[in-house]
PAZAPA-4460 file (N, C-alpha, C; in steps of 0.05 Angstrom, whole numbers, plus 32768, in hexadecimal, padded with zeros to 4 digits):
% residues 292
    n_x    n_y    n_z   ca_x   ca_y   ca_z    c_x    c_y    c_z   seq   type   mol
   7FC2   7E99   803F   7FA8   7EA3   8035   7F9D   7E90   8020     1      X     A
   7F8F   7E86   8024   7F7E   7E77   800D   7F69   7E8B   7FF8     2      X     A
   7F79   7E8C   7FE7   7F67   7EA2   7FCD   7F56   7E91   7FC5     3      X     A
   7F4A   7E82   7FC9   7F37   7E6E   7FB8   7F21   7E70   7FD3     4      X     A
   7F25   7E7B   7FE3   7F0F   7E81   7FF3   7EF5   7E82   7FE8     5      X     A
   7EE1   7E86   7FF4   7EC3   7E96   7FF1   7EC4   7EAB   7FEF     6      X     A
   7ECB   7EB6   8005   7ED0   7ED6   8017   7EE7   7EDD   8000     7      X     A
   7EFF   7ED2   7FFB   7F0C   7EE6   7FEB   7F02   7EE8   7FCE     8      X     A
   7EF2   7ECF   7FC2   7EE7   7ED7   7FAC   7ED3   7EE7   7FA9     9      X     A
   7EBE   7EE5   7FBE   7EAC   7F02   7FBE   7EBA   7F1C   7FBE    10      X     A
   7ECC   7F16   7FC9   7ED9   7F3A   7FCA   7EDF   7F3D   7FB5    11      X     A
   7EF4   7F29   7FA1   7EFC   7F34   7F87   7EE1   7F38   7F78    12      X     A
   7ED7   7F22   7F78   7EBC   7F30   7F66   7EAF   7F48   7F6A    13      X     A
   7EA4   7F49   7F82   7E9B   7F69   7F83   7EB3   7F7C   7F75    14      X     A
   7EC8   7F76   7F87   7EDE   7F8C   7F77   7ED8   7F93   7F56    15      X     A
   7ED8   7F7F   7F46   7ED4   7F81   7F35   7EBD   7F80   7F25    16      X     A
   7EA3   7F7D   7F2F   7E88   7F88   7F26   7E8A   7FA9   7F2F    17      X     A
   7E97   7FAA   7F43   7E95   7FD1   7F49   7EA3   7FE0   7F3A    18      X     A
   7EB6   7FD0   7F28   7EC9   7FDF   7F19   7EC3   7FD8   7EFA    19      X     A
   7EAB   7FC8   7EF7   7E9D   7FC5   7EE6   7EAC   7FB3   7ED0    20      X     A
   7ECA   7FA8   7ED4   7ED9   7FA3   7ECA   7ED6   7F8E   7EB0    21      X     A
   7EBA   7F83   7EAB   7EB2   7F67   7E91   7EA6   7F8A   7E87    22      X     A
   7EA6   7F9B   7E89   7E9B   7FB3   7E6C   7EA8   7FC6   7E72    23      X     A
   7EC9   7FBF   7E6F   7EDD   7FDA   7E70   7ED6   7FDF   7E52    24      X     A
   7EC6   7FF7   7E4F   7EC4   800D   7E36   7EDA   800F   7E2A    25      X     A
   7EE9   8017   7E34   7F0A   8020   7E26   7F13   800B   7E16    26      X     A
   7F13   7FF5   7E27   7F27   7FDB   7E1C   7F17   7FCF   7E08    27      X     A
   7EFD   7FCE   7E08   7EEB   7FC5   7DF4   7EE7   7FC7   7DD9    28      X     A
   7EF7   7FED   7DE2   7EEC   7FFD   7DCA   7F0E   8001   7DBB    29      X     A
   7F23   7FF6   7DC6   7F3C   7FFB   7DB6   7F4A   7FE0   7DBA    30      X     A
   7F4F   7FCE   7DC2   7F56   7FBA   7DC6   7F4B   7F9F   7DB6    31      X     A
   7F5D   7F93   7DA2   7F52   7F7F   7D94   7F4B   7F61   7DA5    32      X     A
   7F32   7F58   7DA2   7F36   7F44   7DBB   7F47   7F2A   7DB9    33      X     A
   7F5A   7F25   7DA5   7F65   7F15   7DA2   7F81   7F1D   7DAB    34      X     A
   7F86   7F31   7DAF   7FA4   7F40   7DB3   7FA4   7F30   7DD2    35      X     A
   7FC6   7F29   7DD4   7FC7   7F23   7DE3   7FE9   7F33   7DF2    36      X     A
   7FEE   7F35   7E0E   7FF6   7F48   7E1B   800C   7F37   7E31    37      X     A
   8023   7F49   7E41   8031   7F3D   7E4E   8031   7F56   7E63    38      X     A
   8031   7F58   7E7F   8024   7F62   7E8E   8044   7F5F   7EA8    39      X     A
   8049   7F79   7EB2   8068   7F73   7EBC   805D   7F82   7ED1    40      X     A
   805D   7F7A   7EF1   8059   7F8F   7F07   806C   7F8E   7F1B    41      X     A
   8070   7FA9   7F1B   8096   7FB2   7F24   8085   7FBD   7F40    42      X     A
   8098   7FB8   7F4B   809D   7FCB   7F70   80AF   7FE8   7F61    43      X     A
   809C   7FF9   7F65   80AE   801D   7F5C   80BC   8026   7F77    44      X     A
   80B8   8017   7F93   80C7   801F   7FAA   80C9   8006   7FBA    45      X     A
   80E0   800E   7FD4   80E1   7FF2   7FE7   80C2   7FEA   7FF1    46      X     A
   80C5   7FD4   7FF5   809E   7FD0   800A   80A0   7FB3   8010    47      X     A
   8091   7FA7   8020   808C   7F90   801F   8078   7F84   8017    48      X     A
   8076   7F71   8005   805B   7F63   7FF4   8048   7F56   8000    49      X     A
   8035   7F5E   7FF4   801F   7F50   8001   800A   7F4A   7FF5    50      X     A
   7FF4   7F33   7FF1   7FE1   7F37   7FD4   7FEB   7F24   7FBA    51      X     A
   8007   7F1B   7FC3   800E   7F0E   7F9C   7FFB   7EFD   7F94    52      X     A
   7FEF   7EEC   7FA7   7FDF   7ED6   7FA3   7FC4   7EDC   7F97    53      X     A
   7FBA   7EF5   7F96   7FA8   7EFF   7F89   7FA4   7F05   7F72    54      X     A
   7FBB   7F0A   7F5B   7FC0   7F0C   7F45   7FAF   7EF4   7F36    55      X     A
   7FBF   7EDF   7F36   7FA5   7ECA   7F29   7F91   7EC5   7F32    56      X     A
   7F7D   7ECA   7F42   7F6A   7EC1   7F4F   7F57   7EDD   7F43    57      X     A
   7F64   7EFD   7F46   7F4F   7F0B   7F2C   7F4A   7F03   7F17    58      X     A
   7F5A   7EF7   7F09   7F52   7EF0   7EF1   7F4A   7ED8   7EEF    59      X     A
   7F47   7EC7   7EFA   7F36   7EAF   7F08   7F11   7EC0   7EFE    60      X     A
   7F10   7ED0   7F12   7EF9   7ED0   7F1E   7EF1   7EE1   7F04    61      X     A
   7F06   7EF3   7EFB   7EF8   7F03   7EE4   7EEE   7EEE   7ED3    62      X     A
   7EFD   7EDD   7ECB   7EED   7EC5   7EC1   7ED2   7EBC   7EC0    63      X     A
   7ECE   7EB9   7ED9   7EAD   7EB0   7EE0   7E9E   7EC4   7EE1    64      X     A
   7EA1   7ED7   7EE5   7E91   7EF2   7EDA   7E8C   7EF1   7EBF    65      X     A
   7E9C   7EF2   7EA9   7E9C   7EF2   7E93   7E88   7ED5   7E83    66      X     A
   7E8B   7EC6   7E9F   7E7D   7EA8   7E8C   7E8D   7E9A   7E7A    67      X     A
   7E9F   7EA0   7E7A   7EB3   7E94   7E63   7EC6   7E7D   7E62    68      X     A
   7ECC   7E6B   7E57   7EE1   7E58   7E67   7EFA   7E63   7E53    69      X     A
   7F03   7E7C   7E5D   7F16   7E8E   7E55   7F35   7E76   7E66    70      X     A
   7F4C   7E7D   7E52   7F5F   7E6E   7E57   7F6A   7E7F   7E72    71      X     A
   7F72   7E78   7E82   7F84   7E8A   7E9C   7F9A   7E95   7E8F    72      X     A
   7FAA   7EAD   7E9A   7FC2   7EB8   7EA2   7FD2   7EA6   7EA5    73      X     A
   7FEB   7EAC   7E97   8006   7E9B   7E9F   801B   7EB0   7EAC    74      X     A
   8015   7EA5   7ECC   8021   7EBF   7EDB   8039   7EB0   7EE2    75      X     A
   804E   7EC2   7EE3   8069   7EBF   7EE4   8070   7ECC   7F03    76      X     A
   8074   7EBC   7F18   807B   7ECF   7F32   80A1   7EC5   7F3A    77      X     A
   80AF   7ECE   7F3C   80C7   7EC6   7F42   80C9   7EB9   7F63    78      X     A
   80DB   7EAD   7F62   80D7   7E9B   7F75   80DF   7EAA   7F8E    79      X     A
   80F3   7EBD   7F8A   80F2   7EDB   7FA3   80E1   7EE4   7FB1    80      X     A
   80CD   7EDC   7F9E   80AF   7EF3   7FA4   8099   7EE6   7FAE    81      X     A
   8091   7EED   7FC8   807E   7EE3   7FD5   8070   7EF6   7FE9    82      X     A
   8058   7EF0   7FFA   804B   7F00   800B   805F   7F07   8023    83      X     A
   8066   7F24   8027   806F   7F23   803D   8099   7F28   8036    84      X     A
   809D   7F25   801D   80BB   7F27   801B   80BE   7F48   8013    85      X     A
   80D4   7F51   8018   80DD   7F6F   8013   80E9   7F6D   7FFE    86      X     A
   80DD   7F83   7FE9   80E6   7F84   7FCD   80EC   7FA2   7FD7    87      X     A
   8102   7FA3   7FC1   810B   7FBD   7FB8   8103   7FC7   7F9B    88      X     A
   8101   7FE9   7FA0   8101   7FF2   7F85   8103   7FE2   7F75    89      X     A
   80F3   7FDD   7F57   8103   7FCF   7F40   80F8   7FBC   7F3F    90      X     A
   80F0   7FA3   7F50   80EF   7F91   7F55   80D5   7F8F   7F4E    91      X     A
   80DE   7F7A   7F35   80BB   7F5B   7F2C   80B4   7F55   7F3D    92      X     A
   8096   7F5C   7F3E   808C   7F46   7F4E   8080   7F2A   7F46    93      X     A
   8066   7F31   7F27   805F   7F22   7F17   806B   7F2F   7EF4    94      X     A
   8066   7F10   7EE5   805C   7F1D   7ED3   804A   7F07   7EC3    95      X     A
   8037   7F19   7EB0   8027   7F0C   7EAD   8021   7F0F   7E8E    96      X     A
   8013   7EF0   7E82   800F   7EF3   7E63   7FF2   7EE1   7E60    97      X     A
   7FE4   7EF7   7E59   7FC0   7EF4   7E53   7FB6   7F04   7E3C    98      X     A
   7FA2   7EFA   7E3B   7F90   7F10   7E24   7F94   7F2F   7E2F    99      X     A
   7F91   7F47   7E1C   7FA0   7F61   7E21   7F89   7F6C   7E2B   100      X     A
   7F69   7F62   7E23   7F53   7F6D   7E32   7F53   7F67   7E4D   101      X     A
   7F59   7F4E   7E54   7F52   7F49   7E74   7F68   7F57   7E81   102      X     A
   7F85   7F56   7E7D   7F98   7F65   7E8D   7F88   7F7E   7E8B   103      X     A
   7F8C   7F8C   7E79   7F83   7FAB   7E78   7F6A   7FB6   7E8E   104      X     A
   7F51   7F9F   7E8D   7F34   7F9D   7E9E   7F42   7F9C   7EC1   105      X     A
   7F4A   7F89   7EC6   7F52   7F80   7EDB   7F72   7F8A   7EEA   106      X     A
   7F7F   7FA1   7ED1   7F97   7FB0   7EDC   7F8D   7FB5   7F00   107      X     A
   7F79   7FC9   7EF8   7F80   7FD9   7F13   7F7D   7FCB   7F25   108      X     A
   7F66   7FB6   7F27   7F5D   7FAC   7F3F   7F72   7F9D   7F4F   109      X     A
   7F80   7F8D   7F42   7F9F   7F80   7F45   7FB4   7F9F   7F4E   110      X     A
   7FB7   7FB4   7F3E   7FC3   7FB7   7F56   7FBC   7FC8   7F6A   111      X     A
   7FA2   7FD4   7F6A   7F94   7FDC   7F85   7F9E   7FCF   7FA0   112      X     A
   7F95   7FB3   7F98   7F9A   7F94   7FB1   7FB7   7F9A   7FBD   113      X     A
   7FC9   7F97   7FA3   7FE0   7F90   7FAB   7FED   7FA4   7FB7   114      X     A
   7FEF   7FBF   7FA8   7FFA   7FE0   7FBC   7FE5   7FEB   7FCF   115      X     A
   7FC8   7FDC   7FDB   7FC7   7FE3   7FF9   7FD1   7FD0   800A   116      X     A
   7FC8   7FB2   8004   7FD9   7FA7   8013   7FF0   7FA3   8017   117      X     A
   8002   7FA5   8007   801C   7FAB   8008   8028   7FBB   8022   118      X     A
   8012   7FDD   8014   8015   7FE8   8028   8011   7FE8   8041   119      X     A
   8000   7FDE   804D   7FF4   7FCD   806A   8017   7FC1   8074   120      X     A
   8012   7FB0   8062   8032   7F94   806A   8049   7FB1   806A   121      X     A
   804F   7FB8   8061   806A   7FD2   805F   8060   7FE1   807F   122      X     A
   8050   7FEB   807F   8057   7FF4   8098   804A   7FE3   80B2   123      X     A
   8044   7FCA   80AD   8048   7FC4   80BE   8060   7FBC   80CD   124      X     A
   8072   7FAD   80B7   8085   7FAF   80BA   80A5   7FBF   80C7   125      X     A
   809D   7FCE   80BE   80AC   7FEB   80CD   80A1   7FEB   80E7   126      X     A
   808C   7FE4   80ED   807E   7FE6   8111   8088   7FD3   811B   127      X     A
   808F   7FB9   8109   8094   7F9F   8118   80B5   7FA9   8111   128      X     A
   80C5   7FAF   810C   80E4   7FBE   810A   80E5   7FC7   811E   129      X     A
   80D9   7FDB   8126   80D6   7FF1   813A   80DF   7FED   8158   130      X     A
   80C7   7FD5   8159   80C3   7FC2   8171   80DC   7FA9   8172   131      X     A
   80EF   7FA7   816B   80FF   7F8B   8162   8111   7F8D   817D   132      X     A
   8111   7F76   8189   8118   7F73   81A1   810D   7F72   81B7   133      X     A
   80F8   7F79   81B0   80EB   7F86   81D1   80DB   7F6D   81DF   134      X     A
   80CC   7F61   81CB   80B9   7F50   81C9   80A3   7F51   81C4   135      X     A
   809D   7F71   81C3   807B   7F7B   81C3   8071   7F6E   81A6   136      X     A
   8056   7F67   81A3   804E   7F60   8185   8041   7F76   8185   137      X     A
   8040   7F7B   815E   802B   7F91   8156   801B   7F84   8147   138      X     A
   8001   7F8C   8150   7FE5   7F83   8150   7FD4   7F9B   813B   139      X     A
   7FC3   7F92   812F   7FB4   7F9F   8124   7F93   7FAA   8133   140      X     A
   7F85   7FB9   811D   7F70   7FB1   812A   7F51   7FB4   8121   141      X     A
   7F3A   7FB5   8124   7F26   7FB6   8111   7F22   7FC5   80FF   142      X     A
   7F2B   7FE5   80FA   7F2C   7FFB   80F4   7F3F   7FF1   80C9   143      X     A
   7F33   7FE1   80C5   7F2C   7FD9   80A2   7F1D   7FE9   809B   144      X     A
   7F2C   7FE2   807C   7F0E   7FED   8067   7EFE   7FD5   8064   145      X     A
   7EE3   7FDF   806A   7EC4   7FCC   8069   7EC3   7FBC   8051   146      X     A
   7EC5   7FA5   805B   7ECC   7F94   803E   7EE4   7F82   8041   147      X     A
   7EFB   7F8F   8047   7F13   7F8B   8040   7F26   7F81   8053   148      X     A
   7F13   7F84   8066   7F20   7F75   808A   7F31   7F5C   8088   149      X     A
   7F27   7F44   807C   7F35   7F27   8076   7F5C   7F35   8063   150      X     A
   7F50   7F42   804D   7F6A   7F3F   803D   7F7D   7F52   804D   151      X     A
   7F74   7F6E   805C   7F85   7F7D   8071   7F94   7F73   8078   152      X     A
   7F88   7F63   808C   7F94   7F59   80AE   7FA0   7F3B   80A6   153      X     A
   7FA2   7F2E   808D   7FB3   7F22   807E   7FD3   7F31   8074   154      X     A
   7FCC   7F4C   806B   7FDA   7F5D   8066   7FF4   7F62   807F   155      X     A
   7FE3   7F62   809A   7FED   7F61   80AB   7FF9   7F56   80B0   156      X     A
   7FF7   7F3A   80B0   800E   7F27   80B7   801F   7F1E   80A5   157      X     A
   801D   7F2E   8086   8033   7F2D   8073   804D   7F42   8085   158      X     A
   8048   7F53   808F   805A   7F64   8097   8062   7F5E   80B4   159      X     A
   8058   7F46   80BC   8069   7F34   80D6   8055   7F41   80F1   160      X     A
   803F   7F4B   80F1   802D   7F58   8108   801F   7F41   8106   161      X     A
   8006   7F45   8115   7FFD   7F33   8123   7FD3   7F37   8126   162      X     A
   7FC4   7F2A   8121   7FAC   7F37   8123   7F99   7F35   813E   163      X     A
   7F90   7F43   8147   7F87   7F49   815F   7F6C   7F3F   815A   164      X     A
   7F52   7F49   8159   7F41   7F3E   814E   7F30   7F3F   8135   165      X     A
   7F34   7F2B   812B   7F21   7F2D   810B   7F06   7F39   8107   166      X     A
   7EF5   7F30   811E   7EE1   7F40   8125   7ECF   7F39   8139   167      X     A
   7EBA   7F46   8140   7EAF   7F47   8152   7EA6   7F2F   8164   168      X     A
   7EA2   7F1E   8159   7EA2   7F05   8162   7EBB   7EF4   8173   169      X     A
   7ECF   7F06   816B   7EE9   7EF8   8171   7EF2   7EFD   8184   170      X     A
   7EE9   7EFC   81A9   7EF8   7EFE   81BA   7EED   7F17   81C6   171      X     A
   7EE7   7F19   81DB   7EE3   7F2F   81ED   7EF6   7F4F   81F1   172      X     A
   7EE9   7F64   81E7   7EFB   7F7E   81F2   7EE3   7F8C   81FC   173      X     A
   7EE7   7F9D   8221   7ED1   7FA5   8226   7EE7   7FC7   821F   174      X     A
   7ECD   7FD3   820C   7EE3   7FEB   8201   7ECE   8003   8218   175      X     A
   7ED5   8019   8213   7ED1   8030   8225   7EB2   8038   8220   176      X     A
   7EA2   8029   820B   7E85   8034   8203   7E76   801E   8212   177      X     A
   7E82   800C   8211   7E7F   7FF7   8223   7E76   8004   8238   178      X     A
   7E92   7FFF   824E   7E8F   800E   826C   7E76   8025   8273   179      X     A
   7E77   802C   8265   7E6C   8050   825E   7E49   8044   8260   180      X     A
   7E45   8039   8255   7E2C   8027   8249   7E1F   8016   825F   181      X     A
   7E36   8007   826C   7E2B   7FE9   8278   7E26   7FFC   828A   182      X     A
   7E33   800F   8296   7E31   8015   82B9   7E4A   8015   82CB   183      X     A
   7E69   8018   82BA   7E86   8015   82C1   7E8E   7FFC   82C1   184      X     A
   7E9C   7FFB   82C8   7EB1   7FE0   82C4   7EA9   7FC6   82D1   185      X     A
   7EAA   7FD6   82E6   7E9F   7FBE   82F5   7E84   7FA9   82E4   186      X     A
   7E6B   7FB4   82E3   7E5D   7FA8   82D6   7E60   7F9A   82BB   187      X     A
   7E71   7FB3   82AF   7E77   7FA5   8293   7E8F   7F8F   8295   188      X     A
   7E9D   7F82   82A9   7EAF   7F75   82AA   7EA4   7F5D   82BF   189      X     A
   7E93   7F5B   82C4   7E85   7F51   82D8   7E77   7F39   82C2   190      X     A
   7E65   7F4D   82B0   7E50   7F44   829F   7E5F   7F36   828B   191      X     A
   7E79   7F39   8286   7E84   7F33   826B   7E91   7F15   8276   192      X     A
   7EA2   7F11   8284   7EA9   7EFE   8297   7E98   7EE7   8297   193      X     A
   7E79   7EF1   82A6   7E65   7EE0   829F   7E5A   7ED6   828D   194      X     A
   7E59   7EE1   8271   7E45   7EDA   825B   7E5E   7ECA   8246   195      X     A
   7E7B   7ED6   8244   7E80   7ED1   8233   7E7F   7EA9   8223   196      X     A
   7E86   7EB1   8212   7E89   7E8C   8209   7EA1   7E86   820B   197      X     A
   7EA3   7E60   821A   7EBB   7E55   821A   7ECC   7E65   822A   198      X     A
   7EE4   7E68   8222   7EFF   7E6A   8229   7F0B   7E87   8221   199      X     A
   7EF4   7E98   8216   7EF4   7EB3   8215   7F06   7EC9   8225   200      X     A
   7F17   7ED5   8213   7F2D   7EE3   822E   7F16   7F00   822A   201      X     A
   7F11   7F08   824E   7F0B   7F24   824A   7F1E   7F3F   8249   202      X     A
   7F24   7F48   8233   7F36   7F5D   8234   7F2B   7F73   8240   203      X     A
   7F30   7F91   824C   7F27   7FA3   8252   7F3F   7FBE   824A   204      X     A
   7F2F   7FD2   823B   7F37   7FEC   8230   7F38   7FFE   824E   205      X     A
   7F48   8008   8251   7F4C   801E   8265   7F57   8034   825F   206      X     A
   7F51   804D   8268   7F56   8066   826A   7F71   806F   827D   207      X     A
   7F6A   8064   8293   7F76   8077   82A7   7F81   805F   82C5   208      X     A
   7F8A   806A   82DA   7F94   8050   82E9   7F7B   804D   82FC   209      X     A
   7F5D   805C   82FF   7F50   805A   8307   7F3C   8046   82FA   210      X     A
   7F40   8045   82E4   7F2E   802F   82D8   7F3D   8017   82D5   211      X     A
   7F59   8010   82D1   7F70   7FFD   82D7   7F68   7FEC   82EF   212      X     A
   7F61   8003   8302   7F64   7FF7   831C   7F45   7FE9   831E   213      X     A
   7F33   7FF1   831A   7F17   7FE4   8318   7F19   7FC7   82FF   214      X     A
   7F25   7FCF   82EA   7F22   7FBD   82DB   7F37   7F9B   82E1   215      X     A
   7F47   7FA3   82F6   7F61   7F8F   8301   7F4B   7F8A   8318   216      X     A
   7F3E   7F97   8329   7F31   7F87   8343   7F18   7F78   8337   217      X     A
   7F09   7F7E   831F   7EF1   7F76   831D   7EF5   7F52   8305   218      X     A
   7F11   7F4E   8301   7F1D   7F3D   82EB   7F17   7F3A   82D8   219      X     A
   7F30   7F47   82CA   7F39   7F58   82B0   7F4E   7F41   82AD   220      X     A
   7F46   7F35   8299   7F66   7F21   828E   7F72   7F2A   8283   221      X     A
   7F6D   7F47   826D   7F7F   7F53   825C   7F77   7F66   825F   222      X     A
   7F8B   7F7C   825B   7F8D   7F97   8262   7F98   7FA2   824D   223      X     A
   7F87   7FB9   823D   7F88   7FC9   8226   7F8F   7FE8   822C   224      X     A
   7FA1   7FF5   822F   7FAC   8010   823B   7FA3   801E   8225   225      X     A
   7F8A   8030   8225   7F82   8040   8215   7F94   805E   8212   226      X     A
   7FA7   8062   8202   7FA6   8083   81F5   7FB1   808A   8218   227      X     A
   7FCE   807D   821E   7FD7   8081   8233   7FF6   808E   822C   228      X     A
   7FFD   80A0   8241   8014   80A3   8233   802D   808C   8233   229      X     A
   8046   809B   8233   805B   807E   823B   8065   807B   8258   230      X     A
   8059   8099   825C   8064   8098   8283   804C   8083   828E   231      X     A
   802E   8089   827F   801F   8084   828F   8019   806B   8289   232      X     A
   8028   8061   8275   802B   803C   826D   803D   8032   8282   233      X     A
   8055   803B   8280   8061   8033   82A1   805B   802E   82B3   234      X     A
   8046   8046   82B9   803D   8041   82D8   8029   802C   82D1   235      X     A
   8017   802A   82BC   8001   800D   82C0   800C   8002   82C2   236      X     A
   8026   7FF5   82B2   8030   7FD6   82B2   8037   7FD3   82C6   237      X     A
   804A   7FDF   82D3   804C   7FD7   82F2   8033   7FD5   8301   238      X     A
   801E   7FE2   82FE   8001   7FDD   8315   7FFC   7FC3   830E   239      X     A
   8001   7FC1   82EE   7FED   7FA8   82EC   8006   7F8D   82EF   240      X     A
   8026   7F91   82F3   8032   7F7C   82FE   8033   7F72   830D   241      X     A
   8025   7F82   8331   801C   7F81   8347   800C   7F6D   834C   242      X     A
   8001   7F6A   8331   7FE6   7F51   8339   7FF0   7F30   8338   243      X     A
   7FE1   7F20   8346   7FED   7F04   834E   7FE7   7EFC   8338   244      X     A
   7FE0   7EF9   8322   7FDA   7EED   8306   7FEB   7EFA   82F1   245      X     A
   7FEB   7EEE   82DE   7FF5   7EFB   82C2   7FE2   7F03   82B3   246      X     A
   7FE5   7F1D   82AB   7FD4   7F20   8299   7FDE   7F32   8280   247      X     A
   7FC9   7F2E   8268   7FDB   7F38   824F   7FD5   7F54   8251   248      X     A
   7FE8   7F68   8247   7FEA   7F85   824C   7FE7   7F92   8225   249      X     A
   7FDB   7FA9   8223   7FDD   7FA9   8205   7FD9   7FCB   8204   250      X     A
   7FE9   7FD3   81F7   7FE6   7FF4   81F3   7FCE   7FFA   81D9   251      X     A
   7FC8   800F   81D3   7FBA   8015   81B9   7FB5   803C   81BF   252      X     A
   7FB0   8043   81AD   7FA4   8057   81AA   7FC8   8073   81AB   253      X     A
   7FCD   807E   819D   7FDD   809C   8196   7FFA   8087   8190   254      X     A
   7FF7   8072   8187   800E   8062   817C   8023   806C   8161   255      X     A
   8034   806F   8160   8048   807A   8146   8058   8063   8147   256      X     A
   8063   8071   8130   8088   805C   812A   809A   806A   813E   257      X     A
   8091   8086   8142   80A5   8092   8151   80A2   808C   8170   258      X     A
   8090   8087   817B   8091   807A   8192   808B   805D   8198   259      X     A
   808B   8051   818F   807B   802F   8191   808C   8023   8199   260      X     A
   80A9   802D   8199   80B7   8018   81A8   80C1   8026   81CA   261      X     A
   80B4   8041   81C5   80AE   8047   81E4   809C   8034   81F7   262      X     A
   8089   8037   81EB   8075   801E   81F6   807B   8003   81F8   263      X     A
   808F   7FF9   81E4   8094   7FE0   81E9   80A4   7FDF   81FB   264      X     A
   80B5   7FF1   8204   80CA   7FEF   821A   80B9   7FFA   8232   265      X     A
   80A7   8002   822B   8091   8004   824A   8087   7FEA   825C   266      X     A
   8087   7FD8   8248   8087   7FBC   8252   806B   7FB3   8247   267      X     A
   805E   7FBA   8238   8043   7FAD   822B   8057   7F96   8214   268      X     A
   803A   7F88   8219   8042   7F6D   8201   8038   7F6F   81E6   269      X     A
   8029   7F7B   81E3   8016   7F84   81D1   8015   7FAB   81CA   270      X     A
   801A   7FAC   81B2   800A   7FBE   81AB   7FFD   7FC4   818D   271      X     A
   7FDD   7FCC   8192   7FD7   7FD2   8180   7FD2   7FE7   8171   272      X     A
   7FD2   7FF2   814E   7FDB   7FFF   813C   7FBF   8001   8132   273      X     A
   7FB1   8019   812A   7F9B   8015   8110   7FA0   801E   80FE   274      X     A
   7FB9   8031   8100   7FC3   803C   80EA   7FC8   8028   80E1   275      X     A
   7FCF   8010   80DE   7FDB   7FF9   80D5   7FC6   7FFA   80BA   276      X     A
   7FB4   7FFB   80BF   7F9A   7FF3   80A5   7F8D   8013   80A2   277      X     A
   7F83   801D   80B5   7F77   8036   80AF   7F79   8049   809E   278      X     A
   7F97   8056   809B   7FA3   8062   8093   7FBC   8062   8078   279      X     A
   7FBB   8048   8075   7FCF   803E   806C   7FDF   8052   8054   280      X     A
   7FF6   8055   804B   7FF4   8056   8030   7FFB   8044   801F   281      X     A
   7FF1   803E   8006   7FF4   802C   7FF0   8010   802A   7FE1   282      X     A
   801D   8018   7FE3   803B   801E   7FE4   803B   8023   7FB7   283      X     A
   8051   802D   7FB6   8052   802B   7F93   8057   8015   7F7C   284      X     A
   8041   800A   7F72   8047   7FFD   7F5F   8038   8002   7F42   285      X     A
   803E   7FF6   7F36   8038   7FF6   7F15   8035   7FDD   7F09   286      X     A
   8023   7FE2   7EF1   8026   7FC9   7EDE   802B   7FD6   7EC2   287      X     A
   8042   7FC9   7EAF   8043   7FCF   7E96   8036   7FB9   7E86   288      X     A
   8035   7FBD   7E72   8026   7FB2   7E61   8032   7FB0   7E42   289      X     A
   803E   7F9E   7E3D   8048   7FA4   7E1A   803B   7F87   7E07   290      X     A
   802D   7F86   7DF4   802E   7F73   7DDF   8035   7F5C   7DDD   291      X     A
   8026   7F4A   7DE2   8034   7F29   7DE5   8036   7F20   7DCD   292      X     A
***
């Protein structure tokens, strides 16, 4: 992840014009501005990290908000600790020694970042556990918070998954509003085939083995098994093994931890998760704060 981005510096900035963080009231009004602070952020449960690289780069940016050629953070990360490693309870991730106003301004937003994405990477992880052996990858999928899509589906591949598409631009899926819309499959797989750009794979979302079977005769390079069960994943993969080509197979839709490795043993190569980002929960962390 390159934190010196565009895209990720707009985000922190907004983050922090919405949190109004250059006129935290509080800190203004009790905090001497010369005091300066040492800043310790512990993992309170197991998870896997995700986000460290963001730590200096808020306070980067709080910087240029402020206008100031304010001295940086002297962030302390152990050499254990990186995007993507499993910490336990207990466990440093940073620590950090700055002026006591800017830690205090910029607490939460730091660890907002770091305990959702975290949480993203933690269970993705457990999905990619789940699946271990089989070969299936777990894939994410658009279903972010607006805004937050890039640092997510980053998140994602801290926790060893995989990203399906970044966005709309990225590759063909003819989904069921589609079909519904163009005039069925046929047309909409017909039309898509035709227009797309380059080397474009057309994927196709299906329901049922009646739309399978339209979407395999009308050429479907990838096949998306919509909200199918695991009997009825079986029977596609075998329809769609029947065919003289290879093509990529991908589950999505009523996916758990408790079944996902049903599906992977159904024989899909792919499956995708939105709980992965949708739903997430924000795994537990903290920052202390004592007197430098």
């Amino acid at each position: 992840m390159n934190w010196n981005s565009r895209r990720i510096s707009a985000i922190l900035s907004n983050a922090l014009l919405e949190d109004q963080a250059t006129r935290d009231a509080t800190t203004l009004a009790t905090i001497d501005p010369q005091q300066r602070a040492t800043a310790t952020i512990l993992a309170k449960e197991d998870c896997v990290l995700a986000g460290v690289g963001s730590i200096q780069r808020v306070f980067e940016v709080f910087a240029e908000l402020e206008g100031e050629s304010r001295a940086y953070p002297e962030v302390s990360i152990p050499r254990e600790v990186f995007d993507g490693v499993r910490l336990h309870k207990g466990e440093a991730i940073a620590s950090i020694r700055h002026n006591a106003r800017v830690l205090l301004s910029c607490e939460r937003l730091i660890l907002n970042l770091l305990q959702r994405l975290s949480g993203i990477a933690t269970v993705t992880a457990q999905y990619v556990d789940a699946v271990g052996g089989t070969g299936a990858v777990i894939l994410d999928t658009r279903k972010t918070a607006p805004g937050l899509r890039l640092l997510e589906k980053y998140a994602v591949r801290c926790g060893g998954g995989f990203n399906h598409r970044l966005d709309l631009s990225d590759g063909i899926l003819v989904k069921n509003n589609h079909i519904d819309i163009a005039g069925g499959v046929r047309v909409a797989v017909e039309r898509a085939l035709a227009n797309r750009k380059g080397e474009q794979m057309v994927e196709v979302e299906v329901r049922n083995m009646q739309e399978l079977d339209s979407a395999l005769k009308y050429g479907a390079e990838a096949i998306l098994l919509d909200n199918m069960t695991v009997a009825q994943t079986h029977e596609a993969v075998a329809r769609i093994r029947q065919e003289a080509r290879v093509l990529r197979i991908e589950s999505s839709g009523g996916i758990t931890l408790q079944n996902v490795r049903q599906y992977a043993e159904a024989g899909v190569q792919y499956i995708s998760v939105g709980a992965l980002t949708h739903s997430v929960r924000a795994v537990d962390l903290s920052m202390r704060l004592q007197p430098a």
